[in-house]
N, C-alpha and C positions, 0 to 999 in steps of 0.2 A: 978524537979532538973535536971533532965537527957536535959530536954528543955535548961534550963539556960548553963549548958554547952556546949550545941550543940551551941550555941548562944555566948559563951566567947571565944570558938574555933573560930567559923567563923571571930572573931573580932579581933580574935590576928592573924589570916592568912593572913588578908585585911590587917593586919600594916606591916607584915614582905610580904607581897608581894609589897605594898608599899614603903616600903625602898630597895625593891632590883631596883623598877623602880627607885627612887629617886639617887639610887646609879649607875645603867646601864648610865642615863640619864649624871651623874657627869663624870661617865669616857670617856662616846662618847664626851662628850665636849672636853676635856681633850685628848684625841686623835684627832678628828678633828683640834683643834687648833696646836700641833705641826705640824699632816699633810698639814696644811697647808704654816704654818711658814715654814717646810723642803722644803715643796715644791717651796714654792718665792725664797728661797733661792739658790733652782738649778736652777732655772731658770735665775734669775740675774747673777748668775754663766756664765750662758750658753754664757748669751750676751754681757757680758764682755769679755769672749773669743770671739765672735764673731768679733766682733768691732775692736780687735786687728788683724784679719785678714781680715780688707777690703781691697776693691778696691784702688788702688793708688786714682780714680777720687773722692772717698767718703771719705776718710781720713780725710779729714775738715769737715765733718758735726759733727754736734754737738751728744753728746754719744746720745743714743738712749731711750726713758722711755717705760716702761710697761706699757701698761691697762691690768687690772685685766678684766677680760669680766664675769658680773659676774651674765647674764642673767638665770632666772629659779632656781639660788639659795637662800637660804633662808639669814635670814637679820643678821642672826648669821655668815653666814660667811663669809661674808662684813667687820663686824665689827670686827674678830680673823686676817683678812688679813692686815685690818687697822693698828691692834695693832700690826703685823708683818711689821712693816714700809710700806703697802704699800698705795697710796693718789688717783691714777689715777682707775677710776672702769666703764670700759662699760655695755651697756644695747643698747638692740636691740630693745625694745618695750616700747613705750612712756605710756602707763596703767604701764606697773611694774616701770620703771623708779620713776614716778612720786608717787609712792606709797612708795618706797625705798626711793625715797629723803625725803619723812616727815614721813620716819616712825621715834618714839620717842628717840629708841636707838641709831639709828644712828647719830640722831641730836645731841644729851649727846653725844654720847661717838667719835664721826667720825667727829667734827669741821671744820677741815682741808678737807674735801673727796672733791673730784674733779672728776665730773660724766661727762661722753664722749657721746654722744650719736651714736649708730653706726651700728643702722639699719634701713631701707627703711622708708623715708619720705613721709608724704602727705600732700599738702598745709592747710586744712582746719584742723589739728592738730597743726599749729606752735604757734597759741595763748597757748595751754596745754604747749607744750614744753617748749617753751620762759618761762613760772613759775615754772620750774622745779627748789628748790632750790642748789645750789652751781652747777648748771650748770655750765661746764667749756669749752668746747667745742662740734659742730657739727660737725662731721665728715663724713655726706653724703648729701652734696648738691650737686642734682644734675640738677638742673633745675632754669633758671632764676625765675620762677614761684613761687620755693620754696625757692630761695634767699628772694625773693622782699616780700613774703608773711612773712616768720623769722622776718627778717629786722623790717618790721613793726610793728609786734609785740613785737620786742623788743622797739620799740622806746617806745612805751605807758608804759614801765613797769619804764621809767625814770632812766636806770640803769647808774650808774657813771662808767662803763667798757664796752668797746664795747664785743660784743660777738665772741668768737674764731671759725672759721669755714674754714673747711675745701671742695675741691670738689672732688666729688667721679668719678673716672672715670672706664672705663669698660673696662678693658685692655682682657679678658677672651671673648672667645664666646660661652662659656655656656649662657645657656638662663635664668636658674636661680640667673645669676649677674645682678646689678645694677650700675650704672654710666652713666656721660657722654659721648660720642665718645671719642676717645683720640685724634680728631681731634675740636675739640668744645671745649676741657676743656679751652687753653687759653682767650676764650670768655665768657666763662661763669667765668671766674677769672677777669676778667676786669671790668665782670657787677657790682660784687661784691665789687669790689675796688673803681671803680667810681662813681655807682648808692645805694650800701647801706652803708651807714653810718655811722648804729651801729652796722655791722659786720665787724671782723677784720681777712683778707685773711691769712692762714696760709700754707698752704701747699694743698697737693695731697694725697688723698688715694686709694687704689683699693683691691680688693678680687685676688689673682693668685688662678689658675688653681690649684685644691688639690692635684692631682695626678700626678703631675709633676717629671719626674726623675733626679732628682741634677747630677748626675751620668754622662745624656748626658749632662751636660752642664748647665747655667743661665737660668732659666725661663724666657720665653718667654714675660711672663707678665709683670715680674719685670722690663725688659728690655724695654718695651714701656712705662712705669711711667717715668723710667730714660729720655727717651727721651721724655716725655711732660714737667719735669720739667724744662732740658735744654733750652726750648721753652720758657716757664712761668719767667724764671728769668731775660729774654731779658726786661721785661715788665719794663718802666723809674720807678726809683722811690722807686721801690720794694725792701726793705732788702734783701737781697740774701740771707746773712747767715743763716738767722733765716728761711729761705721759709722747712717746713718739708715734708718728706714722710712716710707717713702712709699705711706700707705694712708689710707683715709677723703674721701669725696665730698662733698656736698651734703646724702643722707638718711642719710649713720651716719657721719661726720665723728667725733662724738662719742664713740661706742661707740669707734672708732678709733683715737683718743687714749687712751681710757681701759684699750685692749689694751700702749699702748707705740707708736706711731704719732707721729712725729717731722716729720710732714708732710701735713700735709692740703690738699687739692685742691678750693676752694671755688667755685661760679660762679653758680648760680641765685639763692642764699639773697643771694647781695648785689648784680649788676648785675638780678634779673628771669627771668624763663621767655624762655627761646630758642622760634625756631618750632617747629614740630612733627619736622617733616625732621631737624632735627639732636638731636633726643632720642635718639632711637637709639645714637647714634656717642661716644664713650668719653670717659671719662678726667675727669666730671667729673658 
């Protein structure tokens, strides 16, 4: 007898330890989800102020969209960002990427999502890439090599939309940036436009310098994209209006916008701090 109730006890502890998980687990939902709806919502905040303080020369660019950057985080909250209006979601790494795109939830519940890709390429990954579903843009080309190689891979996939890309250019001389010279990029924009087919030229991105002080003045960085775009828009032919730049993070988002920055690359300020290991590595 004494057995038998040692044994009803341990089973009614397992249910009520069980519902306090069940119940912990309801409320973190439930709090990450507003945290992060609060948080899209300061931040759209931010750059709506921004934007009404640009540049006289940026005043015509077009309002500026968010990428959620929404690398190392899990697929739940992708999907609460989602249902927080937000469509645009980067990733750095073509393995998570492509794992995020099929995974099941996302597919149901995220139809609309529109995946950026926006970290360091390598030619003999463009075929993985190019099948990433609802790919919507590449935002780091920086090499005829990895135009031509995209390119071709998209052509075999028969898509009815050219693919949106972007060239990364290296406006910083940290050594842990990537791009092309800022003296290359309009070459490598031409090869694009003339030599690939089924990619469609959109703009300029770069990484600025993180520790930049606004204080002394425009980033340094910002201010040499500004001047390759001015370059790039000479090019016959090319929609000017629609040509974007793709600059501003997490800590100068703003300043970003407020240079003429048509795209800002957001991740910490709305899903949270990533581990430590991945602070280093780019694009966000």
């Amino acid at each position: 007898m004494g057995f038998y109730n040692y044994r009803h006890c341990q089973s009614l502890n397992l249910c009520v330890f069980k519902k306090i998980a069940l119940q912990i687990q309801s409320n973190r939902k439930m709090t990450t989800s507003q945290y992060i709806k609060e948080n899209l919502e300061f931040v759209k905040a931010k750059m709506m102020a921004a934007s009404l303080k640009r540049v006289q020369e940026a005043a015509a660019f077009k309002a500026p969209t968010l990428v959620a950057v929404s690398k190392t985080k899990p697929v739940d909250d992708v999907i609460e960002a989602y249902h927080g209006g937000q469509r645009h979601f980067g990733e750095n790494y073509i393995p998570e990427l492509g794992g995020k795109s099929t995974d099941p939830k996302i597919l149901e519940e995220c139809p609309d999502i529109r995946w950026h890709m926006i970290g360091h390429l390598q030619s003999n990954k463009m075929k993985k890439l190019a099948s990433v579903q609802n790919l919507y843009m590449v935002e780091t080309i920086d090499s005829v090599k990895i135009a031509d190689a995209l390119n071709k891979s998209w052509v075999k996939l028969n898509k009815m939309e050219k693919l949106k890309v972007m060239v990364q250019v290296k406006t910083s001389d940290e050594e842990s940036k990537n791009g092309v010279e800022p003296s290359e990029a309009i070459k490598l924009a031409k090869f694009i436009i003339e030599k690939c087919s089924e990619l469609e030229f959109c703009g300029l991105m770069t990484i600025g310098a993180s520790n930049h002080d606004v204080s002394l003045g425009p980033n340094p960085d910002f201010l040499k994209m500004i001047e390759c775009h001015k370059e790039i828009i000479c090019i016959p032919d090319l929609p000017k209006e629609s040509l974007e730049l793709s600059m501003g993070m997490s800590s100068d988002y703003e300043h970003a916008i407020e240079l003429g920055s048509t795209n800002v690359r957001v991740g910490s300020l709305i899903f949270g701090s990533r581990a430590p290991k991945h602070e280093k590595s780019s694009n966000e």
